[in-house]
N, C-alpha and C positions, 0 to 999 in steps of 0.2 A: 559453778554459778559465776556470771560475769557481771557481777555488782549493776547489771540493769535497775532501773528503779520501776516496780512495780506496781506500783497505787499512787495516786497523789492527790488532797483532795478538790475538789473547784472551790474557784473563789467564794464562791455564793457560799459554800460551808466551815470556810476557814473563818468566812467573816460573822456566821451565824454560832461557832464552836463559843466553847466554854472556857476553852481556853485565853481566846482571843480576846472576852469579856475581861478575864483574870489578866492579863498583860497589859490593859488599856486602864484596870483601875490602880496596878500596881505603880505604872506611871505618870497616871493623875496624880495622889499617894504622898510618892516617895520622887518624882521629877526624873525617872529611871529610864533612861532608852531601850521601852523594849520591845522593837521591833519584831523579833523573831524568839525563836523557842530558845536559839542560843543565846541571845541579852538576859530571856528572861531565868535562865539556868544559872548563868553565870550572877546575876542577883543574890538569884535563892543563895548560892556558893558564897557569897559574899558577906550576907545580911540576913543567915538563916530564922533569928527570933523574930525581923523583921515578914521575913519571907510566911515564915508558919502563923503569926499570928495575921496576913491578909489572907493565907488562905484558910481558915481556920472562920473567917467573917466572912469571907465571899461567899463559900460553900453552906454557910452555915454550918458548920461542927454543930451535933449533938453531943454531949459528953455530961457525967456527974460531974467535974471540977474543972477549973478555967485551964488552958493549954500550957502546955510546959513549954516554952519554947525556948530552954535555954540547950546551947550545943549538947551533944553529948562528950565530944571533945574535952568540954569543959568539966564534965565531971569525972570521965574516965581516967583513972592515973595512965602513964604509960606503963607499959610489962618493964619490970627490970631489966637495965642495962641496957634495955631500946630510950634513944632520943623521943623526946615527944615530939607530938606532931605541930605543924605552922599553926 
């Protein structure tokens, strides 16, 4: 395979996605550049409690209890004798 790009979608659907709703209110929000799927990943990477609890409202989550949205990071110790993570 020669890394062709195979699908891509039209404007008209990029603008009508759901995605594109979620990136426009997370930079209302939060004042976050996020242009493209890469601003808005690198967010989430950034500002995950932030990130899950917009989508967690945009989406509307159904759920029994409010979102957890602390790292897991944060709660996982590291394995012994491995450095923890950033």
């Amino acid at each position: 395979m020669s890394g062709d790009l195979l699908w891509h979608p039209s404007a008209e659907a990029v603008e009508k996605s759901q995605l594109t709703a979620f990136a426009r209110r997370v930079a209302g929000a939060h004042g976050v550049a996020a242009e493209d799927y890469a601003d808005l990943h690198r967010w989430s990477v950034e500002e995950p409690e932030a990130f899950w609890r917009e989508l967690w409202d945009h989406f509307d989550v159904q759920a029994d209890g409010a979102a957890d949205t602390s790292s897991p990071r944060a709660r996982c110790p590291a394995p012994s004798g491995s450095p923890a993570p950033p």
